[in-house]
N, CA and C atoms as an extended XYZ file, in Angstrom:
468
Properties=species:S:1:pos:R:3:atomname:S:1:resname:S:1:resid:I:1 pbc="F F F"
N       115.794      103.936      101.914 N   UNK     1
C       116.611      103.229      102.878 CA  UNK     1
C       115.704      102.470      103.832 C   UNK     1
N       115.661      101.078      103.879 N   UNK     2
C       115.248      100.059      104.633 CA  UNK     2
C       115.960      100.196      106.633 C   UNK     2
N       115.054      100.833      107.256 N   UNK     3
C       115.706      100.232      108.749 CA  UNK     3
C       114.498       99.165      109.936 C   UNK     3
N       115.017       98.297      110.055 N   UNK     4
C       114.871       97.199      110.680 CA  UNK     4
C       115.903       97.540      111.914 C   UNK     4
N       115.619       97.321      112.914 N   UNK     5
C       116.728       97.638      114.328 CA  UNK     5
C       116.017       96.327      115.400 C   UNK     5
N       116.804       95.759      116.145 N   UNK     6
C       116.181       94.771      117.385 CA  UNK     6
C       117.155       95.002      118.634 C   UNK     6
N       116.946       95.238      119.614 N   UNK     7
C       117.826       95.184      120.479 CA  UNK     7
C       116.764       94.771      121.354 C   UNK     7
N       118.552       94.240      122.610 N   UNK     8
C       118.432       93.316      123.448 CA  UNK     8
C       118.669       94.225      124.838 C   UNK     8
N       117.184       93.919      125.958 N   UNK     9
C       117.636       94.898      127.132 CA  UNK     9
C       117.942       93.253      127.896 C   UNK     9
N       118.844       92.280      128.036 N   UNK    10
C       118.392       91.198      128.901 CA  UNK    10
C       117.505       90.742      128.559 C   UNK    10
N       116.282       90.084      129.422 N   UNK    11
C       115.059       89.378      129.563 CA  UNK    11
C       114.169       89.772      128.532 C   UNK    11
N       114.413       91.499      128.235 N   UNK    12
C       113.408       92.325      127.125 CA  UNK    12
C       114.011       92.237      126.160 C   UNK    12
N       113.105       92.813      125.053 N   UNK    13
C       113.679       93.357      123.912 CA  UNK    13
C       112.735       94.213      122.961 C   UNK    13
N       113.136       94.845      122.037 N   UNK    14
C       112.098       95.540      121.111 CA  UNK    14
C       113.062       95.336      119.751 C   UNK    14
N       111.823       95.856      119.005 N   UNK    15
C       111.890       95.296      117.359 CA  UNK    15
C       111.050       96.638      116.801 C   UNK    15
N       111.962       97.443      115.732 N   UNK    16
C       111.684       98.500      115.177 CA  UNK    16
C       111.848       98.490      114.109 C   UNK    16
N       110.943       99.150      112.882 N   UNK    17
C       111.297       99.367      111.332 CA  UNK    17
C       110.903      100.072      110.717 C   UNK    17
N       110.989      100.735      109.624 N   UNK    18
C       110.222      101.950      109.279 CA  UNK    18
C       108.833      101.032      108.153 C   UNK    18
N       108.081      102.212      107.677 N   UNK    19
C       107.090      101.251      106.672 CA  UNK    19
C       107.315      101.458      105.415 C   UNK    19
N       108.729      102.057      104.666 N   UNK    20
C       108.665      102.166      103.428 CA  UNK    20
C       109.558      101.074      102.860 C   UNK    20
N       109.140      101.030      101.616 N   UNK    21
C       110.329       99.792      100.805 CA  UNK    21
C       110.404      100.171       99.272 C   UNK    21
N       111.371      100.138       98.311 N   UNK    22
C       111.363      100.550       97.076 CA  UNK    22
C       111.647       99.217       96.646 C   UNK    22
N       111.227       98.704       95.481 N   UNK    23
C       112.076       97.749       94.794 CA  UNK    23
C       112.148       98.657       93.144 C   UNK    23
N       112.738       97.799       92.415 N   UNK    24
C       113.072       98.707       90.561 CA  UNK    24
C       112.114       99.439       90.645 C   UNK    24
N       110.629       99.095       90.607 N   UNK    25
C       109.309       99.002       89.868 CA  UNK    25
C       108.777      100.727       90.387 C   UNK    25
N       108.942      100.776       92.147 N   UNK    26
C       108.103      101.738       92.553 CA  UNK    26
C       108.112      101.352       93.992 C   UNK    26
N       107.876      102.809       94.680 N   UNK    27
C       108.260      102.525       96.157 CA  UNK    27
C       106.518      102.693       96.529 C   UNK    27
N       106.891      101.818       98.010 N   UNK    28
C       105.551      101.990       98.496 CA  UNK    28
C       105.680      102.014      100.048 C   UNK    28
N       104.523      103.112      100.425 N   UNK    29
C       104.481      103.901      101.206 CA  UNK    29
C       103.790      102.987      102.782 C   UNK    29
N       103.524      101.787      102.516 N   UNK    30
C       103.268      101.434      103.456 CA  UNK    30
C       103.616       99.848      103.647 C   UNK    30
N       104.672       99.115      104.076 N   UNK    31
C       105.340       97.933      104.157 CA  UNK    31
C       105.364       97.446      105.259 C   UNK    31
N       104.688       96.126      105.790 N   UNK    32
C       105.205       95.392      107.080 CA  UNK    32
C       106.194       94.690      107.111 C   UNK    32
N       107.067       94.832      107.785 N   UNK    33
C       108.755       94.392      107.605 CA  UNK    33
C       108.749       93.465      108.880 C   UNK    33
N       107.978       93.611      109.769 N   UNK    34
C       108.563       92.757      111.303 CA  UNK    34
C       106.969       91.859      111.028 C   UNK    34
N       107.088       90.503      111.275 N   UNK    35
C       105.905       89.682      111.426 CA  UNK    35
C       106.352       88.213      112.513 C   UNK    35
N       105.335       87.859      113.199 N   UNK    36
C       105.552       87.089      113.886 CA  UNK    36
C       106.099       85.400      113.297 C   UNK    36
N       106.904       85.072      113.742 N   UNK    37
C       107.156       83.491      113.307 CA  UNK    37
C       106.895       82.451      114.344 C   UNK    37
N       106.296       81.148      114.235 N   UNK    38
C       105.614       80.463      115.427 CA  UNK    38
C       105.885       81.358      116.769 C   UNK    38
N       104.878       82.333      116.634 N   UNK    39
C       104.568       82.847      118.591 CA  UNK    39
C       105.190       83.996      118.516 C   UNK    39
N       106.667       83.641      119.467 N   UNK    40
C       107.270       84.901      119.847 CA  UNK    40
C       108.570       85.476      118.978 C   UNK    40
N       108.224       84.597      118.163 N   UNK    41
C       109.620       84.979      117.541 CA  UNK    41
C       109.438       86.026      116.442 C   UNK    41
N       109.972       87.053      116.187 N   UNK    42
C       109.885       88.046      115.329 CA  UNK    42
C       110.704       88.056      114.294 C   UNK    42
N       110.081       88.243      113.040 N   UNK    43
C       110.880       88.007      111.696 CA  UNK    43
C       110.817       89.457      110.823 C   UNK    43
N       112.038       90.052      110.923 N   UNK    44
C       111.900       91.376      110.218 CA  UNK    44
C       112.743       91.154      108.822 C   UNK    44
N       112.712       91.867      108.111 N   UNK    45
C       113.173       91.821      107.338 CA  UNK    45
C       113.905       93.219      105.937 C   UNK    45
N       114.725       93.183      105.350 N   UNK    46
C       115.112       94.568      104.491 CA  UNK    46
C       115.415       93.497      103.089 C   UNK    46
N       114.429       94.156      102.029 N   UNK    47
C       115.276       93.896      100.795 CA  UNK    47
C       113.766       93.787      100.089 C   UNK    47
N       114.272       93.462       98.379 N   UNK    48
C       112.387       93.401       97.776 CA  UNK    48
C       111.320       92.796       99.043 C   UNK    48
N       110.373       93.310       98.402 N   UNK    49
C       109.083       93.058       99.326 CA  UNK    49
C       108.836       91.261       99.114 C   UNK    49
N       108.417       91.536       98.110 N   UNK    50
C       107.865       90.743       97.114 CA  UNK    50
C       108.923       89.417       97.652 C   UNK    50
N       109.973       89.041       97.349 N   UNK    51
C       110.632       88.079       97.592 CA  UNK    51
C       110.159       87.835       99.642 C   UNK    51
N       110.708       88.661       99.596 N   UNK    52
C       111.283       88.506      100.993 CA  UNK    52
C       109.347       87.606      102.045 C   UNK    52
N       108.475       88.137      101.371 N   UNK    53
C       107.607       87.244      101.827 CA  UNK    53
C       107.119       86.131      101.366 C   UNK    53
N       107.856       86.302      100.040 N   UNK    54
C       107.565       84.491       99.578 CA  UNK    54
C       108.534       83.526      100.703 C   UNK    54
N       109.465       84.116      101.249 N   UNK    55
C       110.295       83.687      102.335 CA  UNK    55
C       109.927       83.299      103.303 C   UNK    55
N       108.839       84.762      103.981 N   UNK    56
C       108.410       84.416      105.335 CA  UNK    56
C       107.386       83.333      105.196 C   UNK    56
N       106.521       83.173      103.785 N   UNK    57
C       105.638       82.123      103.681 CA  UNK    57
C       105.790       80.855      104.069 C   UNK    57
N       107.550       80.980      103.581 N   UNK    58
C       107.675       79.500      102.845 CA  UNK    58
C       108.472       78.939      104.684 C   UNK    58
N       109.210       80.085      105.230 N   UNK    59
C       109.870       79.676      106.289 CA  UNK    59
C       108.450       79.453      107.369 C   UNK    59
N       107.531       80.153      107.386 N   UNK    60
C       106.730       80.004      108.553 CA  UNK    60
C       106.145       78.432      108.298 C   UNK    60
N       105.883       77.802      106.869 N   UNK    61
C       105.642       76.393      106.776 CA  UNK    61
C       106.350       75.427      106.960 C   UNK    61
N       107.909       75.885      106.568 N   UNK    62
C       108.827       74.953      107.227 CA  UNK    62
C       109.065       74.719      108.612 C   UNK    62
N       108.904       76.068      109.527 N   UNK    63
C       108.918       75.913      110.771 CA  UNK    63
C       107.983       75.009      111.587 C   UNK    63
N       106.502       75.699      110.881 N   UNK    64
C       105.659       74.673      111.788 CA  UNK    64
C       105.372       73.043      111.156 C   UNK    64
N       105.993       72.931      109.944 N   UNK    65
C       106.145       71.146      110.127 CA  UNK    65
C       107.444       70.438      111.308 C   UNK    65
N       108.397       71.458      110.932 N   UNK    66
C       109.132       70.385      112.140 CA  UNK    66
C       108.968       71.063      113.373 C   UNK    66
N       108.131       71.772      113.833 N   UNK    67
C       107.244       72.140      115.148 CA  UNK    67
C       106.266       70.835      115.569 C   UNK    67
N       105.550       70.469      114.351 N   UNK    68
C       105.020       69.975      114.327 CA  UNK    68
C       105.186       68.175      114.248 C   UNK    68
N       106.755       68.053      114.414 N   UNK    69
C       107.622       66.937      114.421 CA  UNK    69
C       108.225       66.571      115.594 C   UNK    69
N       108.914       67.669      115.913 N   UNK    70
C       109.806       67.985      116.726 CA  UNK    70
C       109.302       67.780      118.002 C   UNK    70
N       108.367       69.428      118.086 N   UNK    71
C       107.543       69.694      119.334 CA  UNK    71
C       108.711       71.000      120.096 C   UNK    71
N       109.986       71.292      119.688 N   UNK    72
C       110.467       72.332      120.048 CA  UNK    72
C       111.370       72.228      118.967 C   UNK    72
N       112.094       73.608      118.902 N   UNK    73
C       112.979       74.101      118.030 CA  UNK    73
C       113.532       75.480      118.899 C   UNK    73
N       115.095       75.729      118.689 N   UNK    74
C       115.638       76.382      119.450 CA  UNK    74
C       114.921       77.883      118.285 C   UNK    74
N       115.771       79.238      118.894 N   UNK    75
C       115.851       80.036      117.918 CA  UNK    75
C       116.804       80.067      117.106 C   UNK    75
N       117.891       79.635      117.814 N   UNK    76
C       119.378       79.427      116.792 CA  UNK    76
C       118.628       78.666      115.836 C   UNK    76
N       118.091       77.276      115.839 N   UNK    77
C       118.043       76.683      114.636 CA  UNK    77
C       117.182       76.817      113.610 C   UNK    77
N       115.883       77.412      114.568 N   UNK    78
C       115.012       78.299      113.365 CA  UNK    78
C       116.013       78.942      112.568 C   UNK    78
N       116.697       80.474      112.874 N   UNK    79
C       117.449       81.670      112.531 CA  UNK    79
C       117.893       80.109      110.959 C   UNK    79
N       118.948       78.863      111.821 N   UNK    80
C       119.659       78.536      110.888 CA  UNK    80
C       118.698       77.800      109.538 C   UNK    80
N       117.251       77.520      110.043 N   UNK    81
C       116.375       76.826      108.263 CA  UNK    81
C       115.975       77.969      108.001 C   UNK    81
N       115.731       79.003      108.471 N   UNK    82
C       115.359       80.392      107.212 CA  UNK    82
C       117.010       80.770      106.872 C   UNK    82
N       117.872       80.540      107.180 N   UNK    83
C       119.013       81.006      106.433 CA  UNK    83
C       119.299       80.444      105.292 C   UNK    83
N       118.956       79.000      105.348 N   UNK    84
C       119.262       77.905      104.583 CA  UNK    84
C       117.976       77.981      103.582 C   UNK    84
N       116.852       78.283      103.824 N   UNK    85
C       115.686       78.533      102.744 CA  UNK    85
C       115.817       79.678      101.953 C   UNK    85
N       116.400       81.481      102.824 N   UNK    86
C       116.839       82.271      101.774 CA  UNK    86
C       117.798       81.839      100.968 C   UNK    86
N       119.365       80.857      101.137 N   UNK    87
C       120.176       80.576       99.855 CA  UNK    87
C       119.634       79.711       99.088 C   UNK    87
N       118.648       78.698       99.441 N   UNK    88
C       117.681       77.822       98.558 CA  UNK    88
C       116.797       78.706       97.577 C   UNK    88
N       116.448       79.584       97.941 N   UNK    89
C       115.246       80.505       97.672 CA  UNK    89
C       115.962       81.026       96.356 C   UNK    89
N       117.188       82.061       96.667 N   UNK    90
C       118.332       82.520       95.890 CA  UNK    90
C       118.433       81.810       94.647 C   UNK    90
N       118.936       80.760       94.848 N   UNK    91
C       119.693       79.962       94.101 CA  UNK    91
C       118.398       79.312       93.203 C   UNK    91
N       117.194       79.025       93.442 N   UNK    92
C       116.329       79.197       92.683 CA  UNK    92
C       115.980       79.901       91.544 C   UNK    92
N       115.891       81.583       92.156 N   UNK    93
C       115.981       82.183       90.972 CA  UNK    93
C       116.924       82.864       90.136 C   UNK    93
N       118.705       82.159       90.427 N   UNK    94
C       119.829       81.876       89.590 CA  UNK    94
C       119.170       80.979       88.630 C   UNK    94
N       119.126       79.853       89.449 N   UNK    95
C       118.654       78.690       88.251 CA  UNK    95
C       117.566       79.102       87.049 C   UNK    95
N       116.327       79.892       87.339 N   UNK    96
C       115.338       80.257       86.224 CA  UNK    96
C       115.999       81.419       85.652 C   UNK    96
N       116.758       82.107       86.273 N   UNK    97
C       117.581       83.011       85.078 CA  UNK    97
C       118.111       82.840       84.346 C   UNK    97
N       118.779       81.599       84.347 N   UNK    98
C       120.117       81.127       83.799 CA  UNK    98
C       120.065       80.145       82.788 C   UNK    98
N       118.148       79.364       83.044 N   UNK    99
C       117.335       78.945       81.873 CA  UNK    99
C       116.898       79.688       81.312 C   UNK    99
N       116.254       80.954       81.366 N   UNK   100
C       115.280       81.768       80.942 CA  UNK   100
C       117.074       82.415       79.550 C   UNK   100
N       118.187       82.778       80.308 N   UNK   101
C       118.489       83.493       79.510 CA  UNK   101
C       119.672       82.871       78.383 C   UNK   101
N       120.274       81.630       79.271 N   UNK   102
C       121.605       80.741       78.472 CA  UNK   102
C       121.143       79.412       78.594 C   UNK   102
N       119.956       79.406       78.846 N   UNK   103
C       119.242       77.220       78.836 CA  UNK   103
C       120.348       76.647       79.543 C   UNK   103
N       120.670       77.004       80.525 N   UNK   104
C       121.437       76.250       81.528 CA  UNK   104
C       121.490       76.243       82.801 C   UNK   104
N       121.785       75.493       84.182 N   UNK   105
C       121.040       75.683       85.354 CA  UNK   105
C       122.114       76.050       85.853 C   UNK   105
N       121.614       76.536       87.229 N   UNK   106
C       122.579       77.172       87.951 CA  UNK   106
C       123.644       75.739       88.516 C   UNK   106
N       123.609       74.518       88.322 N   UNK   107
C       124.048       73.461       88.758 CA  UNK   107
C       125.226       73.328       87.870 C   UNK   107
N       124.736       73.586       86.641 N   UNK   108
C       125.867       73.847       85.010 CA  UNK   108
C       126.879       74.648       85.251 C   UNK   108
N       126.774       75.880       86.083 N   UNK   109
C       127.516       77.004       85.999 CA  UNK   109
C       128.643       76.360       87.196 C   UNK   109
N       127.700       75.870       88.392 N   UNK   110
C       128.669       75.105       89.818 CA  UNK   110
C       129.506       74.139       89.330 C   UNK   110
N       129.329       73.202       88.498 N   UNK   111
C       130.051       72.119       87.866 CA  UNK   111
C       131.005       72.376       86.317 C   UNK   111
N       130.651       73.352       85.678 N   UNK   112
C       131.253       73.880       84.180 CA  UNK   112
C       130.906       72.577       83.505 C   UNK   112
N       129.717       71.987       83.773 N   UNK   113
C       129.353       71.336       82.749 CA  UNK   113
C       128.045       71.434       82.146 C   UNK   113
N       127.528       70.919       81.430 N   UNK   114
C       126.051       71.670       81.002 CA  UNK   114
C       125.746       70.066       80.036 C   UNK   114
N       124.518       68.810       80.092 N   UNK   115
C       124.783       67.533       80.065 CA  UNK   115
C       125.942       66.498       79.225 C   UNK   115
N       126.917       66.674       80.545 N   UNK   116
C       128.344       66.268       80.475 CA  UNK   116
C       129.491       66.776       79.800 C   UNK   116
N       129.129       67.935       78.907 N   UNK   117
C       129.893       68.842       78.095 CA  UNK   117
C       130.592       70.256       78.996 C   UNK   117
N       131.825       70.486       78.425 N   UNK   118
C       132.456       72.086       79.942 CA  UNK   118
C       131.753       72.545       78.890 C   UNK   118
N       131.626       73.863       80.134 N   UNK   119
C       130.651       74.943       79.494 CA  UNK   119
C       131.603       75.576       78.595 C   UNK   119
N       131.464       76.644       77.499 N   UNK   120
C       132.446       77.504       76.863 CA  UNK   120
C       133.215       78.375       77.951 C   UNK   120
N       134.419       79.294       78.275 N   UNK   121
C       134.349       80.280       78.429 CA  UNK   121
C       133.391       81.513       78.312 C   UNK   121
N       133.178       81.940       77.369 N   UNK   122
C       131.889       82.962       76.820 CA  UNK   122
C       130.306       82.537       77.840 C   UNK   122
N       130.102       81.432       77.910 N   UNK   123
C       129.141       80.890       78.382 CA  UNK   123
C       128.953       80.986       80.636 C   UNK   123
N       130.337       80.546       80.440 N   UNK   124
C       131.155       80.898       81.723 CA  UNK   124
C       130.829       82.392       82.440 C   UNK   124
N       131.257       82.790       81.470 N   UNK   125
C       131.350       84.551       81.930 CA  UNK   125
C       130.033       85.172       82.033 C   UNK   125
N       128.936       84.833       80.991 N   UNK   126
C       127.828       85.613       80.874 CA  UNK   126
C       127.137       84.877       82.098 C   UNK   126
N       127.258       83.638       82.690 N   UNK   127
C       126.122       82.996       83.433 CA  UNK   127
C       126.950       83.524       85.361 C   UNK   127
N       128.160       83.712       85.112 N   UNK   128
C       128.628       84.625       86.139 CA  UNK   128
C       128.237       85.923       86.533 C   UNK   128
N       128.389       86.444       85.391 N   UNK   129
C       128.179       88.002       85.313 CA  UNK   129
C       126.642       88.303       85.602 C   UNK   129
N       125.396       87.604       84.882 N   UNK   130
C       123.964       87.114       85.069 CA  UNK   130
C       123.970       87.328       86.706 C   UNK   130
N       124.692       86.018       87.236 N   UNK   131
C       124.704       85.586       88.566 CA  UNK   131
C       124.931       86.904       89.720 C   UNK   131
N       125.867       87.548       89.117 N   UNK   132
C       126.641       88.679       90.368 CA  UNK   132
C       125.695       89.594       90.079 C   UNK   132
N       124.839       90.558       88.938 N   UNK   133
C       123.767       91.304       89.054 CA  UNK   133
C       122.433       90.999       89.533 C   UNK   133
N       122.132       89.435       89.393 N   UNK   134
C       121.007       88.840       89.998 CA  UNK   134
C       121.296       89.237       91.653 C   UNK   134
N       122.227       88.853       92.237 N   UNK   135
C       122.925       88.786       93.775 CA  UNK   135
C       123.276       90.651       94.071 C   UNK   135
N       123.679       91.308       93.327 N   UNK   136
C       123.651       92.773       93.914 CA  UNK   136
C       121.993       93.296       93.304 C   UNK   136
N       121.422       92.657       93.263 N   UNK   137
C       119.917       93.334       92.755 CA  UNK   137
C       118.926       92.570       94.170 C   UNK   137
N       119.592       91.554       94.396 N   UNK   138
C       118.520       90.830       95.439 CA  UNK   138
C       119.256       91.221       96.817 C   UNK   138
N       119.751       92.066       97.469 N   UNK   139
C       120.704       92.621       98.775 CA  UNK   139
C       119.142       92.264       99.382 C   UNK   139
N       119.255       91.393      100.628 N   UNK   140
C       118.240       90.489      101.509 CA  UNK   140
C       118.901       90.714      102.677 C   UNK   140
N       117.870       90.871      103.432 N   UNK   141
C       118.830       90.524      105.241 CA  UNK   141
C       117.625       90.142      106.191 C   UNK   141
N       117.411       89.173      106.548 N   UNK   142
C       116.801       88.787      108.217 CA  UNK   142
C       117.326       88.924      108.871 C   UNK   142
N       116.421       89.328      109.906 N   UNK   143
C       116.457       89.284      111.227 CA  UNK   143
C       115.708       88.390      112.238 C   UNK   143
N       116.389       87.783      113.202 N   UNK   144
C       114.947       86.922      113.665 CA  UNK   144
C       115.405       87.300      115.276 C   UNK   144
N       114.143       87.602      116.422 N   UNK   145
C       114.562       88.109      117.319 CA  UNK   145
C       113.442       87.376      118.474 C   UNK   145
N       113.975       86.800      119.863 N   UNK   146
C       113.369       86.459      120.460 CA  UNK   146
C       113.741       85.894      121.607 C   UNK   146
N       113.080       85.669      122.601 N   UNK   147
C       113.764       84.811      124.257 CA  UNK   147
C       113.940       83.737      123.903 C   UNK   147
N       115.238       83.792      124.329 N   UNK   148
C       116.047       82.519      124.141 CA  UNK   148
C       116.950       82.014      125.400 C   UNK   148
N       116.624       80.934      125.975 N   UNK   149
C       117.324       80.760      127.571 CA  UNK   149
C       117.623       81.964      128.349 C   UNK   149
N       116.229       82.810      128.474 N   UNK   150
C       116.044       83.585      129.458 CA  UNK   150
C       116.506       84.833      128.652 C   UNK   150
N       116.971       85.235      127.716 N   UNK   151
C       117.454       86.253      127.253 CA  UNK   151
C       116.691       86.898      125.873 C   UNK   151
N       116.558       88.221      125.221 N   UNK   152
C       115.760       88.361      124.188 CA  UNK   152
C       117.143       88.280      123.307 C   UNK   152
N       117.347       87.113      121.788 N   UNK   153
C       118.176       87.152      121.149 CA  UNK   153
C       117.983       87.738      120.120 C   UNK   153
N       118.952       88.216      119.217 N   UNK   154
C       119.123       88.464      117.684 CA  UNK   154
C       119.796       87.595      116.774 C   UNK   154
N       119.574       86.928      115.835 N   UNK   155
C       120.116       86.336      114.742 CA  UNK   155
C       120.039       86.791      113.419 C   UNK   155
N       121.121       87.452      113.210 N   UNK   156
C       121.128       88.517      111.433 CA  UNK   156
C       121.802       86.742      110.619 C   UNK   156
């Protein structure tokens, strides 16, 4: 069991998690789950290891280019491009499943077409069914926690 906890005292806040994580393969006994995102912002996280920091990789690079654009970014809207990079992220590896196992993309399955042809029924069902064990096998959750107009926030 994964716990990640953040609470808000006002102005303060703290950020707690334990260090274990299991995925299929084998559990391991020592996991960093809370890591910093530009500065103060804290990025915890529950679900595979392995994914979940190809995440923080990929979100801490997205952040600091449009940091690096911008020159500010709220926390709400951080919270909202790592939300939007985990269903990108997701839906990624729908799509290589869905080649790897029926040569068809996850775009085929959104549209029931596969190039310009409806998909079968049979075809339908297995790239669904694929889809809903891929999605109860990948159970993901962020957290992102930090002062925000004077206050320490949470965004699950």
């Amino acid at each position: 069991m994964t716990v990640v906890n953040m609470l808000s005292f006002g102005e303060d806040g703290i950020a707690v998690s334990d260090e274990q994580s299991t995925n299929p393969m084998r559990h391991h006994n020592i996991t960093q789950k809370l890591h910093l995102l530009d500065g103060p912002i804290i990025y915890g996280w529950s679900g595979p290891v392995d994914l979940l920091v190809d995440i923080y990789d990929i979100a801490k690079t997205e952040v600091d280019k449009v940091m690096n654009e911008k020159k500010s970014m709220t926390l709400r809207e951080k919270h909202g491009l790592v939300s939007f990079l985990l269903t990108q992220y997701r839906n990624q590896l729908k799509d290589r499943m869905l080649m790897a196992k029926l040569e068809i993309s996850f775009d085929d399955v959104k549209t029931g077409k596969h190039e310009g042809e409806p998909l079968d029924d049979r075809t339908k069902d297995a790239a669904w069914s694929l889809g809903n064990r891929l999605e109860d096998s990948l159970e993901m959750q962020i957290l992102l926690g930090g002062i925000e107009e004077g206050k320490f926030c949470i965004y699950n």
